[in-house]
Each structure stands twice: as structure tokens, then as C-alpha cells.
N, C-alpha and C positions, 0 to 999 in steps of 0.2 A: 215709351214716353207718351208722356199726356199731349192732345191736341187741344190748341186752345185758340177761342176766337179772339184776334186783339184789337181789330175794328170792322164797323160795317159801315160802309158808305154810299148812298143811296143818289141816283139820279134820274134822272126822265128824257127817253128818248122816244119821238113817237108818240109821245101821247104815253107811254109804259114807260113805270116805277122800276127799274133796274135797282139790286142790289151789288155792289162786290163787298166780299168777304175777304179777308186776312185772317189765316192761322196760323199759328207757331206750334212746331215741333221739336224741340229743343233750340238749334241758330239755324232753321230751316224755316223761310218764311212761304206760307205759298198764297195766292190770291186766286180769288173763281168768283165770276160773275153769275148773278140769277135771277130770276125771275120767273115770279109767282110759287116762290119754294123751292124752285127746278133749276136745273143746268140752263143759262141761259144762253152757253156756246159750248162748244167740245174741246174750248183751251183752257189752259191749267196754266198759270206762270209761278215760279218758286227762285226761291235764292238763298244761298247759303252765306250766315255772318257769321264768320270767324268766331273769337271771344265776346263779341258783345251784346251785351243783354241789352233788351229795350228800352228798360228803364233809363238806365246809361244814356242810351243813344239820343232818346228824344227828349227826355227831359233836365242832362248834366250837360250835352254838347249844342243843345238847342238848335241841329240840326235837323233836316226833313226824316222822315222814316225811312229807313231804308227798305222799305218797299212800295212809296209815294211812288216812283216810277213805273211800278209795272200796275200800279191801279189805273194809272193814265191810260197803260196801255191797253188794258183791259178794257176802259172806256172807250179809245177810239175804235177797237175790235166789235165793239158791238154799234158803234154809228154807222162804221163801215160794211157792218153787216158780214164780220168774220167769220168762219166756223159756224155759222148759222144754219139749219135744217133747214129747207123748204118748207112751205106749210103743203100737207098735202089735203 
């Protein structure tokens, strides 16, 4: 199956432009944080939807995306300085 990017959401922490990324993989959604191109932790979050296509979801039920959550979480993983390398 094709990977596909279905958003990119951009924030600043630090003074640094952070991206997270959303892909889909058929109803396998996964999210990855980055910066400047790069991994910008060593966490991966994913989740699997059932029957439902996206299109569906966000724009017939006018619910959140069902992977709004785990970009949160993503976000606060990298405030919190998650999974983060040292600089050495």
C-alpha cells in the first residue's frame, strides 16, 4: 500500500520550528515528529481505524481526526523533551 502524507503541522518550541507529520497507510495512521528534515525524537505513534476513510471521518461527521490526539501527544513529547538525544 501507498504511504501518504495527510497533514503536516508545524509548531515552535524553543525558539525551533518543529514539524509533525501524519501518514496513512491504508486505516493505519501514524504520526512522527521533526526537525530540520530529521527525526526529531525516537517516538513513532500509529493507530489503526477500522472501516473508516478520512474523508468520512473529518469532513461527513465533523469530527476531530482521529489522530488529533496523538499529534498532541507528540507535541508535548517534544516540550517535555521525550525520546530526545543529548547533544553531544
Amino acid at each position: 500500500m501507498k504511504k501518504n502524507l495527510i497533514e503536516t503541522i508545524g509548531f515552535y518550541h524553543n525558539g525551533k520550528h518543529y514539524m509533525i507529520k501524519v501518514f496513512q497507510v491504508g486505516f493505519k495512521y501514524t504520526v512522527k515528529s521533526y526537525l530540520n528534515n530529521k527525526e526529531a525524537n525516537s517516538y513513532t505513534y500509529s493507530v489503526r481505524v477500522g472501516e473508516v476513510e478520512m474523508k468520512d471521518w473529518k469532513f461527513q461527521h465533523g469530527n476531530k481526526s482521529p489522530f488529533i490526539h496523538m499529534v498532541e501527544i507528540a507535541m508535548d513529547d517534544i516540550k517535555n523533551g521525550f525520546g530526545i538525544k543529548p547533544s553531544s
